[in-house]
Structure formats: C-alpha cells, structure tokens
MINURO-622714 format. One line per 5 residues: number of its first residue (from 1); their letters; for each residue x, y, z negated of N, C-alpha, C, O. Coordinates in nm, 3 decimals. Atoms other than C-alpha are relative to their C-alpha. Last residue first. Layout:
<nodes>
NUM = A = X/Y/Z/X/Y/Z/X/Y/Z/X/Y/Z; ...
</nodes>
This chain:
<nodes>
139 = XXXXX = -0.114/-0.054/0.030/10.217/12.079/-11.597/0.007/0.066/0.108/0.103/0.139/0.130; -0.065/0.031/-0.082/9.860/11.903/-11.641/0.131/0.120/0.033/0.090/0.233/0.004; 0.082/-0.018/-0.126/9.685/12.025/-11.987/0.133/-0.038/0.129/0.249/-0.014/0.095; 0.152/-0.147/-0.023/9.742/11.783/-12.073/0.101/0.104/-0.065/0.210/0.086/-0.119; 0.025/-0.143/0.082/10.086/11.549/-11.997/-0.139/0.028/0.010/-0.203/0.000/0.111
134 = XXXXX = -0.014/-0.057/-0.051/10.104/11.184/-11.856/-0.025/0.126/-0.057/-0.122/0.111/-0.131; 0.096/-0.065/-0.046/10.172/10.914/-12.027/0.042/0.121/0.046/0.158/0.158/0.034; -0.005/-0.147/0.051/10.521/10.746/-11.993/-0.169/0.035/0.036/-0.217/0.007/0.146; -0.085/-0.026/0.107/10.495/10.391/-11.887/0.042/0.090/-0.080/0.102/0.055/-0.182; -0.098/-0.177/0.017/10.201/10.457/-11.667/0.057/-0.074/-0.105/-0.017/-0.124/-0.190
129 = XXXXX = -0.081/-0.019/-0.162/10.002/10.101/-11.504/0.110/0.136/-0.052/0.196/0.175/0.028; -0.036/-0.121/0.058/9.869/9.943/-11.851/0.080/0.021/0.089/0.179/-0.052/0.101; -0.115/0.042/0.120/9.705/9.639/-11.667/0.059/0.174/-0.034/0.025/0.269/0.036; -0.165/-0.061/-0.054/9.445/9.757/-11.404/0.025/-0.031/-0.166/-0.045/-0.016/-0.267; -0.113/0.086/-0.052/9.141/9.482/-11.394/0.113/0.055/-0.005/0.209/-0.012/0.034
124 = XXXXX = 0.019/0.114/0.012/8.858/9.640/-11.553/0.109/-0.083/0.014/0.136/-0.164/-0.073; -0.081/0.023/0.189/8.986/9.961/-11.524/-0.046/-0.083/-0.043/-0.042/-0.063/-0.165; -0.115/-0.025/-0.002/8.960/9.899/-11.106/0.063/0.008/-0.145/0.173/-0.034/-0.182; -0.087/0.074/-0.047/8.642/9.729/-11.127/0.119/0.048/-0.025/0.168/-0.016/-0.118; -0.018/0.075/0.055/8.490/10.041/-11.290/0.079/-0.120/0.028/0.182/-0.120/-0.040
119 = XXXXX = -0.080/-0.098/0.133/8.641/10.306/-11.076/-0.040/-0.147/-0.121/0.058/-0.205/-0.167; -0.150/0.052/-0.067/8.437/10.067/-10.789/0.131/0.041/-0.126/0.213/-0.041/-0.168; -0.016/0.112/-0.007/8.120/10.057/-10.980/0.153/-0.013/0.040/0.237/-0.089/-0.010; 0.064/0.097/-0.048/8.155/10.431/-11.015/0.001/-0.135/0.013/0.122/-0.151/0.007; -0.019/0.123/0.109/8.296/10.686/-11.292/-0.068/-0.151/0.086/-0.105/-0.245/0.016
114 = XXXXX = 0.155/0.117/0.011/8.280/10.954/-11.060/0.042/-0.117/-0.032/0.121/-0.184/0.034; 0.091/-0.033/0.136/8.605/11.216/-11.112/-0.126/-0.071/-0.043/-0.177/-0.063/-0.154; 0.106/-0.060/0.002/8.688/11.215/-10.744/-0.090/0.046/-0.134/-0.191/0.114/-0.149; -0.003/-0.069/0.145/8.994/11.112/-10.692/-0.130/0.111/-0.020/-0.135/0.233/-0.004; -0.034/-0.132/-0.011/8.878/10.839/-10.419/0.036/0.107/-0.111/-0.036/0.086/-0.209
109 = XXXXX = 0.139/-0.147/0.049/8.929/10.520/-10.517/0.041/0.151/0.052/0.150/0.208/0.057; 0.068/-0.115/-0.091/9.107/10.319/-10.191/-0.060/0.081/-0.111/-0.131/0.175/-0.076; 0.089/0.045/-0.131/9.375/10.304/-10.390/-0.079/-0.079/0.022/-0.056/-0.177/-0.049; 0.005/0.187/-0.013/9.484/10.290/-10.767/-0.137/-0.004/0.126/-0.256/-0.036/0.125; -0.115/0.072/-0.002/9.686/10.618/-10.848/-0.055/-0.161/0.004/0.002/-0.263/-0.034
104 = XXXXX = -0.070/-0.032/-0.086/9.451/10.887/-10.733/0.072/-0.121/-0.021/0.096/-0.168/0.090; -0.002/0.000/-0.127/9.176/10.720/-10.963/0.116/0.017/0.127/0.122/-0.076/0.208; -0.019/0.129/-0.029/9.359/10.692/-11.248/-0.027/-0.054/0.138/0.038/-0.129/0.211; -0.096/0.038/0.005/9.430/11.092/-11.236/0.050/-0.146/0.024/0.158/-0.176/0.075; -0.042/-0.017/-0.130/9.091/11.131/-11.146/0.162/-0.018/0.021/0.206/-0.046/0.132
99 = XXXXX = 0.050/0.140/-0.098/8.963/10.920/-11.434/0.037/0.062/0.084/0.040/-0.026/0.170; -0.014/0.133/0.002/9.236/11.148/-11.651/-0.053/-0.121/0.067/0.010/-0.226/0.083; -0.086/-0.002/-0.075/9.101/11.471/-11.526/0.072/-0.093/-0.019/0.126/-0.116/0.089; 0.016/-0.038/-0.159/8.746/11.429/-11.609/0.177/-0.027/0.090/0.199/-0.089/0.194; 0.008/0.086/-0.039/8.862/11.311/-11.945/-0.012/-0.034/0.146/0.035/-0.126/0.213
94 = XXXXX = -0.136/0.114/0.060/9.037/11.585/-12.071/-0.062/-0.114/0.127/-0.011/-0.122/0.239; -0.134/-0.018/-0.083/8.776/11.805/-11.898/0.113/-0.123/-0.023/0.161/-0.206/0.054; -0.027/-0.116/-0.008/8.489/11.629/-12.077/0.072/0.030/0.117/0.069/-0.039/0.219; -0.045/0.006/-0.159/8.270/11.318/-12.036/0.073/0.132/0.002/0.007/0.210/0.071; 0.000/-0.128/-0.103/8.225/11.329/-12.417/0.104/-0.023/0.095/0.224/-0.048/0.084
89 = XXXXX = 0.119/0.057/-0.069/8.265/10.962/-12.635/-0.089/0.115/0.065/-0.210/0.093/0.072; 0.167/-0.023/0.102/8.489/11.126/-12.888/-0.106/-0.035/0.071/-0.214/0.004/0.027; 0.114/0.131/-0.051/8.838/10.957/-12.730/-0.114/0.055/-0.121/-0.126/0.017/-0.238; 0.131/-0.047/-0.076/9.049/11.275/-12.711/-0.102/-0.109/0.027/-0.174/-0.117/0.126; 0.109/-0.102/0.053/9.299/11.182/-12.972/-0.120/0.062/0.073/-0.207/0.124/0.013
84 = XXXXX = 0.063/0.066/0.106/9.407/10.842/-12.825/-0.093/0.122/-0.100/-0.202/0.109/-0.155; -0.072/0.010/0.180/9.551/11.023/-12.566/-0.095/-0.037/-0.037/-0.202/-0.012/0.019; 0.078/-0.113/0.108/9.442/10.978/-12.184/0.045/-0.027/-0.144/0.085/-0.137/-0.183; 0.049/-0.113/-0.088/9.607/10.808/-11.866/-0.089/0.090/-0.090/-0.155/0.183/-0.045; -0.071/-0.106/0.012/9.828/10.601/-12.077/-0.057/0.120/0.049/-0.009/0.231/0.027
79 = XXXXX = -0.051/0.034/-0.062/9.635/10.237/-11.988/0.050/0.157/0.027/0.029/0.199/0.140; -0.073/0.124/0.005/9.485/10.207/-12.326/0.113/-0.030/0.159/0.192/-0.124/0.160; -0.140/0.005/0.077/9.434/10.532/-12.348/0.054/-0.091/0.038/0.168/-0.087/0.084; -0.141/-0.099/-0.144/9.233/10.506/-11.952/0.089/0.019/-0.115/0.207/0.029/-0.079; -0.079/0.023/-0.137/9.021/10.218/-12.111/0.094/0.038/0.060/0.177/-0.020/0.130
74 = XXXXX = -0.138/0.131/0.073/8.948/10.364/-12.440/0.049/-0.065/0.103/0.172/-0.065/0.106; -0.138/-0.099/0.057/8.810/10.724/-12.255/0.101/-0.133/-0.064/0.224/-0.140/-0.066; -0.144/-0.034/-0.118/8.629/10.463/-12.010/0.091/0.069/-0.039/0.201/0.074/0.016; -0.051/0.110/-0.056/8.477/10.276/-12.280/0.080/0.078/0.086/0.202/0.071/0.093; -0.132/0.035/0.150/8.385/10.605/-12.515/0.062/-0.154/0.092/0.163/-0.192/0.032
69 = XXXXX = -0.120/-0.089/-0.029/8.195/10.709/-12.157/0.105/-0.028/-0.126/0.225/-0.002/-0.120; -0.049/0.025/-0.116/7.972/10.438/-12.137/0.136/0.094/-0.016/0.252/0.060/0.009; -0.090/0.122/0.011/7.895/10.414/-12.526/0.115/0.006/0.119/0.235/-0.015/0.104; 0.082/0.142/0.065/7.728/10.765/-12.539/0.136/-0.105/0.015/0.255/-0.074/0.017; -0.072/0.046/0.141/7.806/11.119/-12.371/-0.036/-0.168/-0.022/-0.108/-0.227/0.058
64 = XXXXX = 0.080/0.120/0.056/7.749/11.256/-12.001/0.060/-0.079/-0.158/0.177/-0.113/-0.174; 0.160/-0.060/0.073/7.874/11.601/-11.925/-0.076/-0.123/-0.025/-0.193/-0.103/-0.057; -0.052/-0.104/0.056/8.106/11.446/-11.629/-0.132/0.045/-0.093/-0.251/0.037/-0.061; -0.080/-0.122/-0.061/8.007/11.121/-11.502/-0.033/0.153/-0.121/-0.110/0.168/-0.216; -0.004/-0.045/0.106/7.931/10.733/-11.561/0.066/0.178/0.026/0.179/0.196/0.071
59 = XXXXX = -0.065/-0.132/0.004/7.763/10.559/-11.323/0.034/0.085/-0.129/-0.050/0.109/-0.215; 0.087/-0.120/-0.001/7.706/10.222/-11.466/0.058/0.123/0.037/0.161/0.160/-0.020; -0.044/-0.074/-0.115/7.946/9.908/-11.427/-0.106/0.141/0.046/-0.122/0.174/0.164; 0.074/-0.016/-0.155/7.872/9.710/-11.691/0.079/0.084/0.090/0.202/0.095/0.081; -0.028/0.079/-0.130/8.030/9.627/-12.050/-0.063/-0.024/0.080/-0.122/-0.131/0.073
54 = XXXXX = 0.066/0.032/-0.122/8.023/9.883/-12.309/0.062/-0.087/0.124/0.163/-0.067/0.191; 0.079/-0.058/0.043/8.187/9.994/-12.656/-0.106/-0.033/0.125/-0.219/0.004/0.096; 0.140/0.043/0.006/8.411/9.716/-12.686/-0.147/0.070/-0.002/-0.246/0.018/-0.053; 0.147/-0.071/-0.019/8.743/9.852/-12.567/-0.139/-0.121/-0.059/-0.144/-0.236/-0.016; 0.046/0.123/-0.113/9.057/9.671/-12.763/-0.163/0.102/0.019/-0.240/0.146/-0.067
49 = XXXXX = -0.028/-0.048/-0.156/9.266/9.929/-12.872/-0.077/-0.089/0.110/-0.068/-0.109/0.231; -0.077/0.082/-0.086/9.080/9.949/-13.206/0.037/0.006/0.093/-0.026/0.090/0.158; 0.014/0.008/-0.141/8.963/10.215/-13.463/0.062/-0.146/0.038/0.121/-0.216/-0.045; 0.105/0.012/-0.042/8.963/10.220/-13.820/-0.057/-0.043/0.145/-0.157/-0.111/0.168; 0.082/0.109/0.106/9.297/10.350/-13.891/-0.159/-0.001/0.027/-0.215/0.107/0.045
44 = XXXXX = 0.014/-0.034/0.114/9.361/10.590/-13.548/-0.053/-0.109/-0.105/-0.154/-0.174/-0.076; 0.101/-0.050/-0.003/9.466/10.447/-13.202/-0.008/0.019/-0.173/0.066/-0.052/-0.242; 0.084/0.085/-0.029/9.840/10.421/-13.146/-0.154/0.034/-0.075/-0.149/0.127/-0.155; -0.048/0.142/0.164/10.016/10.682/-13.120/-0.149/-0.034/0.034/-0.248/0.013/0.090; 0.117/0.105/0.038/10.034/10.827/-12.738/0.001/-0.074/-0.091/0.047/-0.188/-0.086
39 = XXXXX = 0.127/-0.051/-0.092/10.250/11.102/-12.689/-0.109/-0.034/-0.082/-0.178/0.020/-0.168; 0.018/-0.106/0.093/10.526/10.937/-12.989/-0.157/0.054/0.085/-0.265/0.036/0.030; 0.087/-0.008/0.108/10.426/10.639/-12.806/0.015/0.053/-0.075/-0.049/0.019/-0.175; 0.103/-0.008/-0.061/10.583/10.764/-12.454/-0.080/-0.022/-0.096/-0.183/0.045/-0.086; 0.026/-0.169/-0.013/10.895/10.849/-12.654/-0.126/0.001/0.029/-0.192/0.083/-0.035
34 = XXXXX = -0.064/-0.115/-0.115/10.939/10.487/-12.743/-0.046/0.096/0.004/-0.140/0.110/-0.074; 0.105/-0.130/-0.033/10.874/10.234/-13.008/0.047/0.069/0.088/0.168/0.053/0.104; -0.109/-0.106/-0.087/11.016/9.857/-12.970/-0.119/0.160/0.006/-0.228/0.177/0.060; -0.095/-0.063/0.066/10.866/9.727/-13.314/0.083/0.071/0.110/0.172/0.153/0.085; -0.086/-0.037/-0.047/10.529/9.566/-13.180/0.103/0.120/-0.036/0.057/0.235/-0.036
29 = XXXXX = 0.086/-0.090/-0.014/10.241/9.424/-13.335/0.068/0.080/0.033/0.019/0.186/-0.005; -0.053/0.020/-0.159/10.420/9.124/-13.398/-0.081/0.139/0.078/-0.122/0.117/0.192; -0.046/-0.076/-0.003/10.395/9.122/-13.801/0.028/0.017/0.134/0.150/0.030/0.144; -0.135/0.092/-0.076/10.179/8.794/-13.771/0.109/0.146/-0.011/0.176/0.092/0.076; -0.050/0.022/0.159/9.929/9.015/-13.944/0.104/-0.110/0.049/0.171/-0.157/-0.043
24 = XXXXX = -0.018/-0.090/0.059/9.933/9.226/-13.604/0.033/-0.065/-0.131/0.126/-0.020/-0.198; -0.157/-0.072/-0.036/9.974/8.943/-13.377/0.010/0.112/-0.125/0.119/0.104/-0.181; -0.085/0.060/0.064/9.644/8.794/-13.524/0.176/-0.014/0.038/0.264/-0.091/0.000; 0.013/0.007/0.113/9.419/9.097/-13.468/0.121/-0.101/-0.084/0.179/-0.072/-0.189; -0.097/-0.093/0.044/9.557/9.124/-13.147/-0.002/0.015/-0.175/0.091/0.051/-0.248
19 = XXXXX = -0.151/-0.013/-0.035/9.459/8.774/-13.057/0.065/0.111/-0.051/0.176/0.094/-0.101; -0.027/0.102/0.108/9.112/8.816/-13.250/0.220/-0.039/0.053/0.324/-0.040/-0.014; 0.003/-0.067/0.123/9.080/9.137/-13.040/0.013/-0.107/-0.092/0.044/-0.057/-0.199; -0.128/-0.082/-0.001/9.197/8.972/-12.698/-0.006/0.051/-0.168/0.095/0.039/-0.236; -0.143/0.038/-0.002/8.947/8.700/-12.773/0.150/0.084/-0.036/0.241/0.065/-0.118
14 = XXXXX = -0.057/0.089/0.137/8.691/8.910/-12.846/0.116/-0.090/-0.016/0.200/-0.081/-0.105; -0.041/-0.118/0.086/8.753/9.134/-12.517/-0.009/-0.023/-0.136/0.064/0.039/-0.213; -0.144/-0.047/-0.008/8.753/8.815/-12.309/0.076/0.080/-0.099/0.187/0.063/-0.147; -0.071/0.117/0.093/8.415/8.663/-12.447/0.161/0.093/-0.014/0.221/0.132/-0.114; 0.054/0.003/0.087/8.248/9.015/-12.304/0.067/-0.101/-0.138/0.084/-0.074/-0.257
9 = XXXXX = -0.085/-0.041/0.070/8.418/8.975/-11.969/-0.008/0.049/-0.200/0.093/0.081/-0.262; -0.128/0.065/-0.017/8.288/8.637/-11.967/0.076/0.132/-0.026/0.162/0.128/-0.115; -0.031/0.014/-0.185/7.937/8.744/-12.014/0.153/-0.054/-0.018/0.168/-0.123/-0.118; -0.075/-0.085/-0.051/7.829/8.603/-12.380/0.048/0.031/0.118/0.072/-0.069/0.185; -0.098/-0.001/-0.050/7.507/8.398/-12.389/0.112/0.122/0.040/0.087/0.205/0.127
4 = XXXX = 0.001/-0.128/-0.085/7.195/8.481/-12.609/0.161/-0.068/0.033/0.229/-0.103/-0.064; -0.141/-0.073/0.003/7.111/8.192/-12.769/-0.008/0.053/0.097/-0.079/0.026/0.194; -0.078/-0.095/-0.142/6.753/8.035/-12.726/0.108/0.126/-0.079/0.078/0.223/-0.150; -0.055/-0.129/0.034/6.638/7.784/-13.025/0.068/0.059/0.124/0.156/-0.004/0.182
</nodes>
C-alpha cells in the first residue's frame, strides 16, 4: 500500500490545530483581551487561525483568487497585518497593502506587493511581529 507522506510544514499546521483545538476546550484560549483584539477579533465561528489553505511557495499577486491567496490573507491576520474580515481569498487592495506592509517590516523583502518565494519564507517563519494592528485604509 503507498501513503502519501505529509511535508513537515504540513504535519506542523495539524499539530498546531489539534494544540489549539485542545487549549480552547482546556478553557486556555486566552482571557488577556486588548484594544488590538477589539481591531482584530478573532476569526469568525467556523473558521480557524491556523492557515491550511496552501503549502508552497507560488507567486502569488494582485487580482489573483483561490487557496494561495486565502493563505497569505490568514497568514498576515494571524500576524496583525490584515483583519480577519477581509480574508475572502481576493488579492485585493486590503491585501496588496498588508503584504507590502509585511514586507517593509522584515528585510531584505522589497515592499513590493509580490507574493514571492522569499515573502513566502518570511510568513512562514515570522511569529506575530505587530502588537497593535495596523489601521485601513492607512492613516
């Protein structure tokens, strides 16, 4: 019989979701609230904060719809740089200016708005970097 093998980051993001899953009925699902999660409430009944909608590194850019881009809009909530209400899986403005917003703030990417191998790596690996999100439209 041939099994299909999970990639590693692939195992990771079940893990985390069986972990968050069992913090949450553990009541641990966190009671310090703050101003920054009035902004940003947490993702809508049904939903999760854990991305699973794609795992590669594909260009992903403006005017493009599907899995790729619902990963990078749950990616950049999850790390403040976009609200939980603009995740419809459209490369929009919102979003445009949120990967350039992540971009500027995690050198060498350029702010460029291109969803590239490198942009991937970087929300692959950046921990929730904004303690306060950041306003739309920009101030």
């Amino acid at each position: 019989m041939i099994r299909k093998m999970l990639s590693p980051r692939g195992t990771a993001g079940a893990l985390a979701a069986v972990a968050l899953a069992a913090a949450l009925a553990a009541g641990l699902g966190g009671s310090a609230a703050s101003a920054a999660d009035d902004y940003n409430p947490p993702p809508p009944p049904g939903s999760s904060p854990v991305c699973v909608f794609y795992d590669g590194d594909g260009p992903t850019l403006y005017g493009e719809r599907g899995e790729r881009v619902s990963q990078v809009q749950c990616m950049l909530a999850n790390r403040h740089y976009l609200p939980w209400s603009a995740l419809d899986g459209t490369f929009g403005p919102q979003t445009l200016l949120a990967v350039q917003r992540f971009q500027a703030d995690h050198p060498p990417l350029r702010p460029d708005g291109l969803v590239t191998a490198a942009t991937w790596s970087a929300l692959w690996h950046a921990g929730p970097s904004r303690t306060t999100p950041l306003p739309y439209p920009p101030v």
